[in-house]
N, C-alpha and C positions, 0 to 999 in steps of 0.2 A: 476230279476230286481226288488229287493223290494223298494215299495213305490212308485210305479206309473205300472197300468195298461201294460201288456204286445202291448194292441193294441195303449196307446197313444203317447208310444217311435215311433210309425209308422208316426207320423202327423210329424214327425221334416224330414223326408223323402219324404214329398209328393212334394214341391218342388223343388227337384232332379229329381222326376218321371215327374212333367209337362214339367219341363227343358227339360226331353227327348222328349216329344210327340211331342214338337215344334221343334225339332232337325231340320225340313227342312228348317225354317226361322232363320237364326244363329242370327238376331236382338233383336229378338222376346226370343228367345230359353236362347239369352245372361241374356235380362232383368228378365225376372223368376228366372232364378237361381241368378242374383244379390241380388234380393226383397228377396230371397228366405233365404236370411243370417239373413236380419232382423226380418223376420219371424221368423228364429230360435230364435231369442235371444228376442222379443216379447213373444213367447210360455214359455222360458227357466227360464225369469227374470222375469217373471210375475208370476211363480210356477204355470201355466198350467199343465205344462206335471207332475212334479214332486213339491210337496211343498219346499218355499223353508225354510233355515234353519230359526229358530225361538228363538234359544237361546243367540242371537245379533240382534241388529237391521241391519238395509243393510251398514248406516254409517259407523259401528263397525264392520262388519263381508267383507267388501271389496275387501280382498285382499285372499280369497276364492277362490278357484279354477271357479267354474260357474261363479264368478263377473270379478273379473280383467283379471286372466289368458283368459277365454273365449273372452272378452273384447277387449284385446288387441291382442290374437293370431290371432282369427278368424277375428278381425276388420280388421286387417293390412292383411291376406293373401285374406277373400274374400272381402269386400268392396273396397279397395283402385283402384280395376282394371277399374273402371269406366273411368279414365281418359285416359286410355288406350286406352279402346274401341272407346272414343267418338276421341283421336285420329286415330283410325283405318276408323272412320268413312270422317275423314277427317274436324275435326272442330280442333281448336285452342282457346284454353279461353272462350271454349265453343260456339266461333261464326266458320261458315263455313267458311274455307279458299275459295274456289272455287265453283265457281256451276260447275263446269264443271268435278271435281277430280272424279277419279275414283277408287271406294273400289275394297280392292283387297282382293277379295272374300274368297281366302285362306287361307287369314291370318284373316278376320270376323269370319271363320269356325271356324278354331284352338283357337281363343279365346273366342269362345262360347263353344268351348267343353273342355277347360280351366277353364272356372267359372261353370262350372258342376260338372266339379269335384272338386272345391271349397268347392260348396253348400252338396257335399258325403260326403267331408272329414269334412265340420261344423259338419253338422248332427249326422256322427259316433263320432267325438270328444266330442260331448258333451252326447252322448248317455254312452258313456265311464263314463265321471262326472256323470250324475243322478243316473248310475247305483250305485256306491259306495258312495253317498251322504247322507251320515246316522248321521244325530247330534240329538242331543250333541254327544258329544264324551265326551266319560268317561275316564277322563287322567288318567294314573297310578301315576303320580308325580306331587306333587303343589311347590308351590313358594306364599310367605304369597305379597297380593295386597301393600303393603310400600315400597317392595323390590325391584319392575320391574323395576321402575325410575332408580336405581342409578344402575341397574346388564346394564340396554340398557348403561348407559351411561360408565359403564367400559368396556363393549364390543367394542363399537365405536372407545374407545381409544388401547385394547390390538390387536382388528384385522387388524387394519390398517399396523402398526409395523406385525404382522404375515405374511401379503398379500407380501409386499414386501421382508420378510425373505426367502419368497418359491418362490420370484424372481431371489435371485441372486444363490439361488441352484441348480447346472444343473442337470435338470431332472426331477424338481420337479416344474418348473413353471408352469405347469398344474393347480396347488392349490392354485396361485396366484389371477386368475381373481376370482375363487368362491370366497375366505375369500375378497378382494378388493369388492367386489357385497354385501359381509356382510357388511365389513367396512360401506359401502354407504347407505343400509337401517338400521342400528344399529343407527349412528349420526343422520339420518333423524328422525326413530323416537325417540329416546332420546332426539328430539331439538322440538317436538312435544311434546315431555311429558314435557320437563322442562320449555317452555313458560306458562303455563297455572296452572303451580306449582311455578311459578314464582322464581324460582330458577337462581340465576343470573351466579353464576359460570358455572355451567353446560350447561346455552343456549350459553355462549359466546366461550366455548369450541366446545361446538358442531356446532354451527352456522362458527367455524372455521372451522371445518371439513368439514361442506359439502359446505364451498367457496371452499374450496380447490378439492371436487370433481366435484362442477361445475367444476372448471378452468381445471381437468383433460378432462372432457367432451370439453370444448372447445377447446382444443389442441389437439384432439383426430381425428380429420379427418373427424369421423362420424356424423350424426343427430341424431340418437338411443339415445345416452350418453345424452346428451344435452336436449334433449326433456321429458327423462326418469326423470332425476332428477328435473325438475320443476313439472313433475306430481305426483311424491311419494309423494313430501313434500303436497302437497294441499292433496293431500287421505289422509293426516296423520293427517293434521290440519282440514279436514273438519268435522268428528263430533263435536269437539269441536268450530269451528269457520263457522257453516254455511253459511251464508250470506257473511262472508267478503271472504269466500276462493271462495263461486261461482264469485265475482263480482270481482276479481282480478285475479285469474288462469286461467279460463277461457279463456277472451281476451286475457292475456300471453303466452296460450299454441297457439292459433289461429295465434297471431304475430308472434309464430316460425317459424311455417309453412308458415308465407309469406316471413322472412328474412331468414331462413336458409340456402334455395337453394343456397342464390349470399355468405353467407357467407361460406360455406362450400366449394364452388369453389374456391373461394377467397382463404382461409386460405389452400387449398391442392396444390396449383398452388403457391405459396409462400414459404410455408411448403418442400413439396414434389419435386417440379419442381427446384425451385427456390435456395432453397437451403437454409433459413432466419429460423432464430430462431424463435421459440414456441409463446414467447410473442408477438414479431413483428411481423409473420404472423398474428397472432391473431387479433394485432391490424389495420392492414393493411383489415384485412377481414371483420371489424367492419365496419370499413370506410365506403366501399364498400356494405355492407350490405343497412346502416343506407342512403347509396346515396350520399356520401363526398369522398373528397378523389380519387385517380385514380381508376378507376373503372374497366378497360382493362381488370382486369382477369379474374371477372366476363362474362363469356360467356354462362353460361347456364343459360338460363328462368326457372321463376317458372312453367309455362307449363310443360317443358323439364324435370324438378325434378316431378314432378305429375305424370305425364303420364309414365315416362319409370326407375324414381328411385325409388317411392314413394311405387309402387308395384312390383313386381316380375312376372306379368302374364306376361311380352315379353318373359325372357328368358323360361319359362314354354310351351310356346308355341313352341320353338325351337327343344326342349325336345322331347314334343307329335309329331314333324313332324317326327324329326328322329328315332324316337322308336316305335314300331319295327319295322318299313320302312327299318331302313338302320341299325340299331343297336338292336341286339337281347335284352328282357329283362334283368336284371341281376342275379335275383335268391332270393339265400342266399348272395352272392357275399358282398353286403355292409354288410351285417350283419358279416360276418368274417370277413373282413377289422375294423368293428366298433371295435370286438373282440381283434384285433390286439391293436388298439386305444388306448385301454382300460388299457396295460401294461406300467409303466412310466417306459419311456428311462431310467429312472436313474438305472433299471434292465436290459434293453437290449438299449446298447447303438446305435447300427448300426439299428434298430427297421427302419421300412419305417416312413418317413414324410407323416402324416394325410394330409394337405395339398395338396401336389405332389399325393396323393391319390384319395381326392373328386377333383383334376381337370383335371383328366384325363379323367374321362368321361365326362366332359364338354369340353374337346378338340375335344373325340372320336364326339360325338354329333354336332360338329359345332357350339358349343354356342360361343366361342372364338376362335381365332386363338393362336397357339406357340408361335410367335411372339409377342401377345399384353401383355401390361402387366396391366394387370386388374385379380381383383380374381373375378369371377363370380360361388360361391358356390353355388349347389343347396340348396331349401327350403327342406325341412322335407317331405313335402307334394309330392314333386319333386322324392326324391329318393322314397317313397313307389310307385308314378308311375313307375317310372325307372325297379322297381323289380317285380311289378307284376300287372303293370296297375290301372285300377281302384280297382278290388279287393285288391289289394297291401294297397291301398288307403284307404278302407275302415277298413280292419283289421290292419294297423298299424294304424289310427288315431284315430280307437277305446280302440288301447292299450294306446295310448299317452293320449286321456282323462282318462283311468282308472287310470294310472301309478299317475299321479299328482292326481288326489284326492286320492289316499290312501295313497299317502306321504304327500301332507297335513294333512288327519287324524292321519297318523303316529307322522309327527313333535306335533301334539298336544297331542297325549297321551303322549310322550317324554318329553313335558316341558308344562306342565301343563296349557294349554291351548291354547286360540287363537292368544293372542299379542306375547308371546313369540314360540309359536310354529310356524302359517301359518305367520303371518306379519314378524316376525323376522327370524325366521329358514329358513322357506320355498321359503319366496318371496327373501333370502338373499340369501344363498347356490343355490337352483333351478332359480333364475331370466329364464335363458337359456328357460326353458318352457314358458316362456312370447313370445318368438318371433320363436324358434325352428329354429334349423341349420339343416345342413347336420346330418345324419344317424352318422356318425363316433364321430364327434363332440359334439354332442345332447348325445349317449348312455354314453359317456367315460366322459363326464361331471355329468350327472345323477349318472353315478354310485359310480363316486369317492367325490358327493356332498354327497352322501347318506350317504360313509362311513365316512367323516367329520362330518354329524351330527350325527351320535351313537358316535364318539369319545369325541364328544364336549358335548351330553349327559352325557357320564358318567366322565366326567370332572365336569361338573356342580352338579355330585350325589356324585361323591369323596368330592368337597369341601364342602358338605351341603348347595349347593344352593336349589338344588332340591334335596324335601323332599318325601320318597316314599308315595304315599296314604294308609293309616292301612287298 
């Protein structure tokens, strides 16, 4: 582990260890390992444990594996579960429905021993990161600083048209959502570089593009989409626009989180149920959001979205009851199936659906019933419990920290540095590592994002974009 002490990768662990001494108090045992995240990212972001990089400022080097990915991975699986618990505790909006409610103690346990294993899997994930976080990186290949502007802004434009070419290819839609995820951070920052270059054709082109992937995100069903693309664009714009991107994004991202829940019900009960086109739902769920309008399908609280969508720790819990209570570990078991994953249909047409795959052991498990019809996919985190418990846990979210920083450092020795390698390559092909799916999902995306970016490498070296370093 070079560049930081073998004993101070222990300190990001200690908070896992009091988690357990408290194990007999699940209240108590819960909040230590909650604290115990921001503790990590305290030690992690403060370059305690390991310095951090120095050859960018934090502005400019963001979208780094330790900043954003860690940020956003480990924010969403272990802090979000707070609302959870203080539901389990029997409050609502944070005030106590009853004095008289009674915790049910089994389910307090399971999700203190749920945020345990949170605060292992923080801890290994980033101990993953420090251990390969080695800059500068020395790229093999430059690209002259005139040229970035206008290569972002022909990417924006050629991978959009790509994303949906590998849509209507059967077999090969696989390769759609990565280049669609380029498309989307390519426009972003191309419309971040061209504001400030004042370049007028290029911001009105790009500034078209990513309306156009808002309005994807908003027809899209999910929060993820919609949330994701108002925060790229502020990380792209804030070293150059500090002040105005804190006092504007900010309250924007916070106002999602309060309108989201009723519009996302809204527009999926319209959408989905209802049977109404894209636009009309959409606007029907605005209505509904903003408080106008028939309101009726709005039926889930923002509570309701906090507490049991916001995070993943319910169905996690379900998981840990029945495994290995009632359902033996799984092994290798995902790890072959990922294998399988990994081959496009477009070679093996009868191949098992991925899908019909990760929700069979969410059937097995009792997380869902046959009958319903909901995808309730496990997390990343989820299937290394499933395969081998905690230990499962702690060595696959040690690989999943190594894996992405040394494909970060890879995309940058590949194209010549930071913007076009971690902000453009990485954060565009790997997004997937921002939030991590199922085992199946996660590997067979990784792997065939990887092999898009050597391809699109040496694409960029055939055309003399990128020139080798002598």
């Amino acid at each position: 582990m070079k560049g930081a002490a073998f004993e101070k990768y222990i300190i990001l662990y200690l908070p896992w260890l009091f988690s357990l001494l408290f194990k007999a108090d699940p209240e108590v045992s819960y909040i230590v390992a909650w604290l115990g995240s921001f503790f990590i990212f305290y030690v992690t972001l403060s370059g305690k444990i390991k310095p951090l990089p120095t050859d960018r400022s934090t502005a400019e080097q963001i979208m780094r594996p330790i900043f954003l990915v860690q940020i956003i991975f480990a924010g969403y699986m272990a802090c979000t579960s707070i609302f959870f618990f203080f539901d389990v505790l029997g409050y609502q909006d944070f005030h106590k429905t009853s004095q008289f409610y009674l915790v049910d103690q089994n389910l307090l346990e399971l999700t203190a021993q749920c945020q345990r294993y949170y605060c292992l899997a923080h801890a290994a994930f980033v101990t993953g990161i420090l251990s390969f976080m080695n800059y500068p990186v020395k790229s093999k290949y430059r690209i002259e600083d005139e040229k970035v502007a206008d290569l972002l802004y022909k990417m924006a434009i050629v991978t959009l048209p790509v994303s949906i070419l590998f849509l209507k290819i059967p077999g090969l839609s696989q390769f759609a959502n990565q280049f669609n995820s380029l498309s989307f951070i390519a426009c972003t920052i191309a419309l971040a570089f061209a504001i400030p270059l004042h370049k007028i054709w290029n911001t009105l082109v790009c500034f078209g593009l990513y309306l156009f992937n808002v309005y994807q995100a908003l027809t899209s069903g999910f929060k993820e989409p919609i949330i994701l693309s108002i925060l790229v664009l502020g990380i792209f714009l804030y070293p150059t626009y500090k002040k105005l991107v804190f006092v504007t994004f900010v309250p924007l991202i916070i106002a999602l989180f309060v309108v989201l829940p009723t519009y996302n019900q809204a527009y999926r009960q319209s959408a989905w149920a209802d049977d109404v086109s894209a636009d009309e739902a959409s606007q029907q769920a605005l209505d509904a959001a903003l408080g106008s309008g028939d309101n009726s399908a709005a039926k889930e609280t923002n509570w309701t979205f906090l507490a049991y969508r916001l995070s993943e720790i319910e169905m996690f819990t379900k998981f840990v009851k029945s495994t290995p209570d009632k359902m033996d570990f799984y092994d290798f078991q995902l790890l072959q199936q990922s294998a399988i994953a990994i081959i496009p249909r477009i070679f093996w047409p009868s191949k098992p659906v991925t899908e019909e795959l990760v929700m069979q052991r969410v059937y097995d498990a009792g997380v869902v019933s046959y009958n319903s019809n909901v995808s309730a996919k496990p997390a990343f985190v989820v299937d290394a419990y499933l395969s081998y418990g905690g230990i499962g846990i702690f060595i696959a979210m040690l690989i999943y920290g190594s894996l992405a920083q040394l494909i970060s450092i890879q995309a940058e020795k590949l194209f010549g540095g930071y913007v076009l390698g971690t902000a453009l390559i990485f954060s565009g092909l790997f997004q997937i590592l921002w939030r991590g799916l199922s085992f199946e999902f996660l590997i067979n995306t990784v792997f065939w994002s990887y092999v898009s970016m050597v391809i699109i490498h040496k694409i960029m070296v055939s055309q003399h974009i990128l020139k080798e370093v002598a």
